[in-house]
C-alpha positions as CSV (number, residue, x, y, z in Angstrom):
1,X,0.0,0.0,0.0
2,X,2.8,3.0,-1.7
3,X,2.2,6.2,0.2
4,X,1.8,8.9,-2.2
5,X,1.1,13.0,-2.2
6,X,-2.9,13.2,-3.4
7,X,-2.4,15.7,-6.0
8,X,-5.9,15.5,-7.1
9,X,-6.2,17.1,-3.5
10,X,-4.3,20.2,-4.4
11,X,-5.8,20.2,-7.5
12,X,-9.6,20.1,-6.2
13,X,-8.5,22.9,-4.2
14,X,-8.1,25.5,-7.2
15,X,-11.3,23.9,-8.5
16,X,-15.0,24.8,-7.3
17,X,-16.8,22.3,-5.5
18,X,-19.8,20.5,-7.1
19,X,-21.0,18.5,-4.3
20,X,-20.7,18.1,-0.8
21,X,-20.3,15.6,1.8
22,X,-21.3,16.2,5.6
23,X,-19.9,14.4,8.5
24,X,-21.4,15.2,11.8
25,X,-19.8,12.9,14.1
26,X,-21.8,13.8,17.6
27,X,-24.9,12.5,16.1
28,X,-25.0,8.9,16.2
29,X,-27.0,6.6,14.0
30,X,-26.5,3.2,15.4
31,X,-23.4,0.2,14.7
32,X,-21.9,0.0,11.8
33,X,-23.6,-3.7,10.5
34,X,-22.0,-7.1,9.6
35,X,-21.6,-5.6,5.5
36,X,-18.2,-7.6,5.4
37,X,-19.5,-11.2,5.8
38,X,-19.2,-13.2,2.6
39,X,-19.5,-17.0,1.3
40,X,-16.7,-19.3,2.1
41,X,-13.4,-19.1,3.0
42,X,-9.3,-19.0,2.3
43,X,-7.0,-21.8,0.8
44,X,-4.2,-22.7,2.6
45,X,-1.2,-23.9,0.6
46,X,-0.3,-27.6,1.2
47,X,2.6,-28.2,-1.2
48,X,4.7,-26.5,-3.5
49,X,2.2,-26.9,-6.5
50,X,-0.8,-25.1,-4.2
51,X,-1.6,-21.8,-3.7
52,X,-3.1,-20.2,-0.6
53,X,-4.6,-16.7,0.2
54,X,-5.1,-17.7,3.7
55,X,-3.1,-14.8,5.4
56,X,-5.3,-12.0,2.8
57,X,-8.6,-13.4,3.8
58,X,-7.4,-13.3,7.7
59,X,-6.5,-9.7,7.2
60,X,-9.8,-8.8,6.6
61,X,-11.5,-10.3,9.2
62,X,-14.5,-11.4,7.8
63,X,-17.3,-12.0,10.9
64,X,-18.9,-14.9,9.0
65,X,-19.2,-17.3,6.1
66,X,-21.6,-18.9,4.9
67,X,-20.9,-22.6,3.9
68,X,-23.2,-22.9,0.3
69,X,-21.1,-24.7,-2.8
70,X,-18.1,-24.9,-0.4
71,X,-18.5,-28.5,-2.7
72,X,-17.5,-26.8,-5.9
73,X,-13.8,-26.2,-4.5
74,X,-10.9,-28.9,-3.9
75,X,-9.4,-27.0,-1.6
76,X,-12.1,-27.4,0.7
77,X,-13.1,-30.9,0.3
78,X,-14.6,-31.2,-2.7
79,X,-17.9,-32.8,-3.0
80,X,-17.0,-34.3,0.3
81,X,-18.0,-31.4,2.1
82,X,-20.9,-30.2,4.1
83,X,-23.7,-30.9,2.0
84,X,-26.2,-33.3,3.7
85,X,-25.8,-36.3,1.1
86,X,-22.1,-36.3,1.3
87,X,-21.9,-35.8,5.4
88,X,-24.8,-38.7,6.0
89,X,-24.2,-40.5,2.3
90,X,-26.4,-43.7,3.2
91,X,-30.0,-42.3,3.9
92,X,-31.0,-45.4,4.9
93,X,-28.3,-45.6,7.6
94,X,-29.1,-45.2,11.0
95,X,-29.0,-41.7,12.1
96,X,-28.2,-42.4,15.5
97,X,-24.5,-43.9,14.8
98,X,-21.5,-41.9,14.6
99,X,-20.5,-44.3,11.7
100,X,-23.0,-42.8,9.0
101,X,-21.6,-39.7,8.9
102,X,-18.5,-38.7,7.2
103,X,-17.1,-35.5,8.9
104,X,-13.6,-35.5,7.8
105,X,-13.3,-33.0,5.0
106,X,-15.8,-30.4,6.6
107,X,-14.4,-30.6,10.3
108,X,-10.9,-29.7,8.2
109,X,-12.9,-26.7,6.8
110,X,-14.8,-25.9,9.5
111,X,-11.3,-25.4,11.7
112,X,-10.0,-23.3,8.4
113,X,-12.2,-21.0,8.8
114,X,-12.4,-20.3,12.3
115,X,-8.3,-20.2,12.5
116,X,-8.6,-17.4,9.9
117,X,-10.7,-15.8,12.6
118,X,-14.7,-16.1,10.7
119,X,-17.7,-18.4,12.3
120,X,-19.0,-20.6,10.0
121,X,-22.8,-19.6,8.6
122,X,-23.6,-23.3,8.5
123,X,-25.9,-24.0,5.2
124,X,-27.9,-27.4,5.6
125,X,-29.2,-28.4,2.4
126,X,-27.5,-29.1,-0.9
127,X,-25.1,-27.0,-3.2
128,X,-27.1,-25.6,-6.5
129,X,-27.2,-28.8,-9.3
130,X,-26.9,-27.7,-12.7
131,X,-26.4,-30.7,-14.3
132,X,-29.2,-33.5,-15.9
133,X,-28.4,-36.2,-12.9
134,X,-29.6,-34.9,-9.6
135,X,-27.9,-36.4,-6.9
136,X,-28.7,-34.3,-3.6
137,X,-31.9,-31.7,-4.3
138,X,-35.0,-34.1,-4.8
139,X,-36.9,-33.7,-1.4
140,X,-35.8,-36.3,1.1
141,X,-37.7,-39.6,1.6
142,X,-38.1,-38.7,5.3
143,X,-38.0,-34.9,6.4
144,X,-38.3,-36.3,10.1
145,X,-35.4,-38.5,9.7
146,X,-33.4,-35.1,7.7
147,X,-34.2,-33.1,10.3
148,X,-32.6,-35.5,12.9
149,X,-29.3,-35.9,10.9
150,X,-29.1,-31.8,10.9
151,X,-29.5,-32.6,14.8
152,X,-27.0,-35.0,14.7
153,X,-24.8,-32.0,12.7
154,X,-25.1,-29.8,14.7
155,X,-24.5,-32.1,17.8
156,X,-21.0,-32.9,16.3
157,X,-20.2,-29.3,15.9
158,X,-21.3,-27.3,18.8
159,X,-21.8,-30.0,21.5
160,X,-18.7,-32.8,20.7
161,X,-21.1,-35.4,19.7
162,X,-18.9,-38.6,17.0
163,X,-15.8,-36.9,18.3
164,X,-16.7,-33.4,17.7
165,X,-16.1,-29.9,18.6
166,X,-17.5,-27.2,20.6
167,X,-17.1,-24.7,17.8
168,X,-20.5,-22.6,19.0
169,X,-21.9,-22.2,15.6
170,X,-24.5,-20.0,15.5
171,X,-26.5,-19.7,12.0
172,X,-27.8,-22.7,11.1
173,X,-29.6,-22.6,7.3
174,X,-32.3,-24.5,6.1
175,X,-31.8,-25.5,2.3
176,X,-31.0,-23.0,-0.8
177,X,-33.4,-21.1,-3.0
178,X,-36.4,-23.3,-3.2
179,X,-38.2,-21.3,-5.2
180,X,-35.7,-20.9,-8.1
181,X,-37.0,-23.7,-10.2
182,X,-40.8,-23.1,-9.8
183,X,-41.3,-23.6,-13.7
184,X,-39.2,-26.7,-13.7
185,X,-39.3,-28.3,-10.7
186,X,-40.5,-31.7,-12.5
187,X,-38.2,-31.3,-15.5
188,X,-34.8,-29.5,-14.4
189,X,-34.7,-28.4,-10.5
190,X,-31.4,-27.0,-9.5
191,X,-32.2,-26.4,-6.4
192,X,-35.4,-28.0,-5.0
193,X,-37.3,-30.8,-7.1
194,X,-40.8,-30.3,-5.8
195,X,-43.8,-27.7,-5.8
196,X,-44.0,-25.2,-2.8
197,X,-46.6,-27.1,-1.0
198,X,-44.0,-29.5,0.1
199,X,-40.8,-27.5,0.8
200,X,-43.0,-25.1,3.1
201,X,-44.2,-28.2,5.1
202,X,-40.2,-30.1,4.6
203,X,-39.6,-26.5,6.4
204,X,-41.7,-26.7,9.2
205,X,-40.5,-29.9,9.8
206,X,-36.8,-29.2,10.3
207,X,-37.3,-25.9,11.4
208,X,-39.5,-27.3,14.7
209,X,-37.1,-30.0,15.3
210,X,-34.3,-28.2,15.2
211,X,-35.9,-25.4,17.4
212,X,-36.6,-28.1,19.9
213,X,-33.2,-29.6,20.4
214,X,-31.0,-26.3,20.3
215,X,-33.7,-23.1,21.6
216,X,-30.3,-21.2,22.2
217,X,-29.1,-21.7,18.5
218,X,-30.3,-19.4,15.4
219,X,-32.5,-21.6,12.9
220,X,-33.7,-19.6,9.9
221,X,-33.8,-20.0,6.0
222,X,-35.0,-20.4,3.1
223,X,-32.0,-18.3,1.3
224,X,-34.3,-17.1,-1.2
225,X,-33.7,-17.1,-4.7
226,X,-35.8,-13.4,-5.1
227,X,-39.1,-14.9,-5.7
228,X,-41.2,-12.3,-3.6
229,X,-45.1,-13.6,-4.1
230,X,-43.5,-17.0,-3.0
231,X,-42.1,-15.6,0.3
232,X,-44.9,-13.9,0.8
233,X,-46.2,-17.5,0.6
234,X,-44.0,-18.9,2.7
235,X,-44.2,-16.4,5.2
236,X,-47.8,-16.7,5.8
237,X,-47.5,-20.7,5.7
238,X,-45.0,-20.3,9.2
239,X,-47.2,-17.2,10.7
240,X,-50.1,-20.0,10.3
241,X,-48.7,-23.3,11.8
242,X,-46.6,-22.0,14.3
243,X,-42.9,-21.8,13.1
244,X,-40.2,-19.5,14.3
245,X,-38.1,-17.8,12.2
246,X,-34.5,-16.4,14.2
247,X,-33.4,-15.3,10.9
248,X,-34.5,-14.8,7.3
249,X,-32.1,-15.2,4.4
250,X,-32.6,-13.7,0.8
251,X,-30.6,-13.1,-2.6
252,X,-30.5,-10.5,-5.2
253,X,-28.1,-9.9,-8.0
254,X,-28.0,-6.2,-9.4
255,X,-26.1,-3.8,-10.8
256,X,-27.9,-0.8,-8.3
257,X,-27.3,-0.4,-4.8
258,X,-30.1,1.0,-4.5
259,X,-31.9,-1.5,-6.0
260,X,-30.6,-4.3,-3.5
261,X,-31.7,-1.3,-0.5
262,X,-34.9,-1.1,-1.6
263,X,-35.5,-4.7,-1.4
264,X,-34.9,-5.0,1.7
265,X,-37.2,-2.4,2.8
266,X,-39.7,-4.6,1.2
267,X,-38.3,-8.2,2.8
268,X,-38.8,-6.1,6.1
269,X,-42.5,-5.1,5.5
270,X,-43.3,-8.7,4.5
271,X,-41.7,-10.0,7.9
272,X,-43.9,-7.5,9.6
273,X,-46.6,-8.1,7.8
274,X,-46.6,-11.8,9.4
275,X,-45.4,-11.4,12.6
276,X,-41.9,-11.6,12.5
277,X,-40.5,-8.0,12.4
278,X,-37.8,-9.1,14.7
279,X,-36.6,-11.6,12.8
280,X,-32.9,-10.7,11.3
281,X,-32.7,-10.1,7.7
282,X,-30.0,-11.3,6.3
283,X,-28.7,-10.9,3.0
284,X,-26.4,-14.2,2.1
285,X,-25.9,-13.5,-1.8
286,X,-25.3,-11.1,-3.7
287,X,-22.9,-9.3,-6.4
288,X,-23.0,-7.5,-9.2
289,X,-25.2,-9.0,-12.5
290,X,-26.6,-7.1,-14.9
291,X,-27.5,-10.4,-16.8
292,X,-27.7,-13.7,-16.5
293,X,-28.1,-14.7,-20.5
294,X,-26.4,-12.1,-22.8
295,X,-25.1,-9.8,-20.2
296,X,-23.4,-12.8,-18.1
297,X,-20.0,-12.6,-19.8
298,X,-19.9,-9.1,-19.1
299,X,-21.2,-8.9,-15.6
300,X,-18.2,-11.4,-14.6
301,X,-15.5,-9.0,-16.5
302,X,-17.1,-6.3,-14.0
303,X,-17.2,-8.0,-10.9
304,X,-13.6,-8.7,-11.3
305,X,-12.5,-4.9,-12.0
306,X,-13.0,-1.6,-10.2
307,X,-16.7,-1.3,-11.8
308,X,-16.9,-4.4,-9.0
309,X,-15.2,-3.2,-6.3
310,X,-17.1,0.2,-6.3
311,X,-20.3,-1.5,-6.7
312,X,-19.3,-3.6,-3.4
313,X,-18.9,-0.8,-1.7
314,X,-22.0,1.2,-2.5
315,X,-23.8,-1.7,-1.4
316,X,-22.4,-2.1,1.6
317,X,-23.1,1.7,2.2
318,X,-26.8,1.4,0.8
319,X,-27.3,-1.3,3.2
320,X,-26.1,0.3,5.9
321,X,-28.9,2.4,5.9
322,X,-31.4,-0.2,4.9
323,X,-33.4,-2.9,7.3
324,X,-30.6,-5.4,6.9
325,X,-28.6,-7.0,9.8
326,X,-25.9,-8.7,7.5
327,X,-24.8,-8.6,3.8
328,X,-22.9,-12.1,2.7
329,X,-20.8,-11.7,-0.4
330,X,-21.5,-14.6,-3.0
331,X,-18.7,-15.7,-3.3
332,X,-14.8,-15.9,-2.1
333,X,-14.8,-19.5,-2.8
334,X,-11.3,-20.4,-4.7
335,X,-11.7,-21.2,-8.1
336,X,-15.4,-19.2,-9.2
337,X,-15.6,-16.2,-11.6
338,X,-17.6,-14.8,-9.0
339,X,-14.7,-14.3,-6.5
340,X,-14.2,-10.4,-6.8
341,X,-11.3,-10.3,-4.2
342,X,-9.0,-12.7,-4.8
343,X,-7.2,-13.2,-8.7
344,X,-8.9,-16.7,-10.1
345,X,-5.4,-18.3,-10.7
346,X,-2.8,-16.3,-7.7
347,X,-5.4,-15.3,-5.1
348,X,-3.6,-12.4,-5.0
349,X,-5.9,-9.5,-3.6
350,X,-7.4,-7.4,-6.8
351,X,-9.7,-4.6,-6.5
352,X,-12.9,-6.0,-4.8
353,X,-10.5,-7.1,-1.9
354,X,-9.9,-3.4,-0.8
355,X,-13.7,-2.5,-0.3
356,X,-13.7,-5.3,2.4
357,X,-10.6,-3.9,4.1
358,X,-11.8,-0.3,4.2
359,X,-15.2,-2.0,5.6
360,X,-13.0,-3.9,8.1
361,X,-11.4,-0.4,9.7
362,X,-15.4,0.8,9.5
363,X,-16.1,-2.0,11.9
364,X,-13.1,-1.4,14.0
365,X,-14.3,2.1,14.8
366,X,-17.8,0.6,15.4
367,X,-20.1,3.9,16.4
368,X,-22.1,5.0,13.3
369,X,-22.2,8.7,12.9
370,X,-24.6,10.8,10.9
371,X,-22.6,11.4,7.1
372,X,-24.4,12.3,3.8
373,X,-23.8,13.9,0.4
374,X,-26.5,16.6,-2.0
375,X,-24.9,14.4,-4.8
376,X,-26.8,10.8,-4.9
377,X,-23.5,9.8,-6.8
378,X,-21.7,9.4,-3.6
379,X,-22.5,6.9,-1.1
380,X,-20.9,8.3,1.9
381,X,-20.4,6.3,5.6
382,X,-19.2,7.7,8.8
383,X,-17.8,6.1,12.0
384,X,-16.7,6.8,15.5
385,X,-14.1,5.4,17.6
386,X,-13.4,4.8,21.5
387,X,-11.0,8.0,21.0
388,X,-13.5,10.3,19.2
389,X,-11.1,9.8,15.9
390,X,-13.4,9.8,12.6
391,X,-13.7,7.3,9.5
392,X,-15.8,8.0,6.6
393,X,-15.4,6.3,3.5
394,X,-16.7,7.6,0.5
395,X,-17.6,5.9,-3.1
396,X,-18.4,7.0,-5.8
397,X,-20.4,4.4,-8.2
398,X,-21.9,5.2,-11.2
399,X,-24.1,2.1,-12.1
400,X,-25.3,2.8,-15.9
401,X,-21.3,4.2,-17.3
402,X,-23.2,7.5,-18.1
403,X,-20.9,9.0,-15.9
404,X,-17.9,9.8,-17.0
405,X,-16.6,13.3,-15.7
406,X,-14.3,13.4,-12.5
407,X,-16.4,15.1,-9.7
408,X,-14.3,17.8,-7.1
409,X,-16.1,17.4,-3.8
410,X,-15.9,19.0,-0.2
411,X,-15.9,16.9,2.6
412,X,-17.2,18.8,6.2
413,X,-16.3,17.2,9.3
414,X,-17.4,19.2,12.3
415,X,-15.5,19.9,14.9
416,X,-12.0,18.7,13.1
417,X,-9.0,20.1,13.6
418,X,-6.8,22.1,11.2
419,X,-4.0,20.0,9.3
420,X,-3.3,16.5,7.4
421,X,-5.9,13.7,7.1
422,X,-5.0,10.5,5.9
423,X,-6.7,8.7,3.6
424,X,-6.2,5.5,1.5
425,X,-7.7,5.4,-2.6
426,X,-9.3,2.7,-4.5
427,X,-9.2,2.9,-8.3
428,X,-8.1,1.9,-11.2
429,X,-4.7,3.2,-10.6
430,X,-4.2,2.3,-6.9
431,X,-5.1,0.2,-4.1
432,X,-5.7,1.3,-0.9
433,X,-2.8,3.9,-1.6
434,X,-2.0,6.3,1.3
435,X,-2.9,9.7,0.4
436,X,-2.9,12.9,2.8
437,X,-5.7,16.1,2.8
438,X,-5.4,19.1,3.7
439,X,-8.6,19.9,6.5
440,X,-8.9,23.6,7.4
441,X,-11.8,24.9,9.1
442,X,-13.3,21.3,9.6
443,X,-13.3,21.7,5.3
444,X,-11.1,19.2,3.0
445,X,-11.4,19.2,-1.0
446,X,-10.8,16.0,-3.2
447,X,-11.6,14.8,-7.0
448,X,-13.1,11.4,-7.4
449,X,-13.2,9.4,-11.0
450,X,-16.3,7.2,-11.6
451,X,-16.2,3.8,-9.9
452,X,-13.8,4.6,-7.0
453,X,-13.5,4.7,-3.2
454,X,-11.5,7.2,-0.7
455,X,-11.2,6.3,3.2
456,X,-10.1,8.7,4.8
457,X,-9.3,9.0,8.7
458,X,-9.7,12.1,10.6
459,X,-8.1,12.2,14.1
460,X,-10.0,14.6,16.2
């Protein structure tokens, strides 16, 4: 991370100001939220002919990670790991013996993770099948009997049960996007190879059981595909017979924060709607897709440069301010295209990395404190400290490319002291770079290109 003089700084100061960004950091707004969590974890490197990014991902200390398609990656275990037909293989096995289960490769990346300091977000249920055989996402033969080998689970993981752990995992998911398939559940499901009818009462099942056995653990689901009329379905199904919810999960892919903010003020209506406005809301995918057809190939080049990164970062802003208690990135699994942070063949940090560092020092500081711009180009965020010292990262994202001109901003902090604030840039041409402001009068003055990030720390 090169230090380096911010000319654009000196620059923006000869320049007049187009837009400007308040900090007002006696006026607090709450926590700054779980934004940083993502799916999966690091690779650690085994042999000479492996690569790892383990140290990278510990930097940022990521609070959680969710465990869906951890059996798309080698390095975790292959299709060995954590998916309900691979840890209990034999469903006609007896559930009760320590002998049906095969824990080895996900106890390996269950310790992984927590060494690089991140709970596990445990997913129970099956990693998405695209393929013609379906070998894990039919509905099971028994839900009774499913329900008591995610006992059995969780027993080996939290409680030491089969020579297990006390690991104290907390989020326990049922299943993944059940309502993706709803036109082709009978020909093609990916995801769940039944009509709604059954997964709802497949739900209820596990969820109650589950409940039962562990009233001190978080139960929740269904990791919704984005299917809102069946939610609302769903929702209304658990209001009716009884079933509590600790946490709802959701998905959305978009190339608008403010898209992926607004549905969550609509998830949160629909959990009031049935009872269960204190349920958590947690967003557990997401990243930036314009298309999944035509504008696929292109979305992935984005997600993989600065366009990417500053899209990360708006949403993490957005959602700051939105009804949502975490945001899990889909994905930092080794080996996808959808791996914004790490380079597909080094794992070597790239762009989208830095957004989740800045976020890490947001969560550090922990106090939110009122921050906004006139200019809905910026997505600004503001934080507190123990000491009183100020962070407030700012991004500028431009979602549609229809804005190309760089933008000369003030930044207002009240109450700051005359002298040299440091900040760190994100764009095309750096990476976290140190940079230093001038702040006089509580007033700095900066340039920012489309698609970029500045953090900057104020000491107070």
């Amino acid at each position: 991370m090169k230090k380096i003089t911010l000319v654009i700084a000196a620059l923006a100061a000869c320049m007049i100001a187009n837009a400007e960004i308040r900090v007002k950091p006696s006026e607090v707004t709450g926590t700054i939220k779980r934004m940083n969590a993502v799916n999966n974890g690091p690779s650690v490197a085994r042999s000479d002919q492996t690569r790892g990014n383990f140290d990278e991902y510990k930097a940022l200390d990521i609070p959680f990670a969710r465990t869906h398609d951890a059996s798309f990656s080698t390095v975790y275990g292959g299709p060995h790991t954590v998916d309900i037909n691979q840890v209990f293989p034999d469903f006609n096995a007896d559930v009760n013996d320590p002998a049906s289960y095969d824990f080895t490769h996900t106890d390996m990346y269950m310790q992984m993770l927590l060494a690089a300091g991140t709970k596990p977000f445990y997913r129970l249920g099956q990693a998405i099948e695209h393929l013609p055989k379906k070998y894990g996402v039919m509905p099971p033969a028994d839900f009774q009997k499913w329900a008591e080998i995610c006992e059995h689970i969780i027993r080996h993981y939290n409680y030491g049960w089969a020579d297990g752990f006390e690991m104290g995992i907390e989020y326990w998911e049922i299943w993944n996007e059940p309502d993706l398939d709803l036109q082709v559940w009978e020909t093609n499901p990916r995801c769940w190879g039944g009509p709604k009818e059954l997964f709802f009462e497949f739900y209820e099942t596990a969820a109650k059981h589950l409940d039962k056995c562990f009233p001190e653990l978080k139960i929740g689901g269904p990791a919704l595909a984005g299917n809102e009329q069946w939610a609302d379905e769903f929702l209304a199904y658990m209001q009716a017979h009884g079933v509590d919810l600790d946490f709802f999960s959701w998905h959305i892919y978009s190339t608008k924060a403010t898209s992926i903010a607004k549905k969550a003020f609509r998830i949160k209506d629909m959990l009031i709607k049935y009872g269960y406005g204190n349920v958590e809301s947690i967003l557990n995918e997401w990243n930036y897709v314009k298309g999944w057809q035509d504008e696929y190939v292109n979305s992935i080049r984005q997600i993989n440069g600065m366009k990417g990164a500053a899209f990360t970062a708006a949403t993490m802003q957005a959602c700051q301010e939105a009804p949502v208690d975490m945001l899990m990135y889909y994905d930092f699994r080794i080996g996808t295209i959808f791996n914004g942070a790490f380079d597909l063949y080094t794992l070597k940090p790239v762009k989208g990395y830095y957004p989740f560092y800045a976020w890490k020092k947001m969560r550090e500081a922990g106090t939110a404190v009122k921050a906004e711009s006139d200019d809905d180009s910026f997505y600004v965020t503001a934080a507190r400290d123990a000491q009183g010292d100020v962070k407030v990262m700012i991004t500028r994202f431009s979602p549609d490319n229809d804005d190309t001109a760089t933008k000369v901003f003030s930044i207002r902090v009240e109450g700051a002291p005359d002298g040299e604030v440091v900040g760190h840039l994100i764009d095309d041409a750096h990476d976290f770079t140190e940079v230093t402001l001038e702040i006089k009068d509580g007033v700095m003055q900066a340039m920012l290109d489309p698609d970029s990030v500045l953090f900057l720390e104020v000491g107070m």
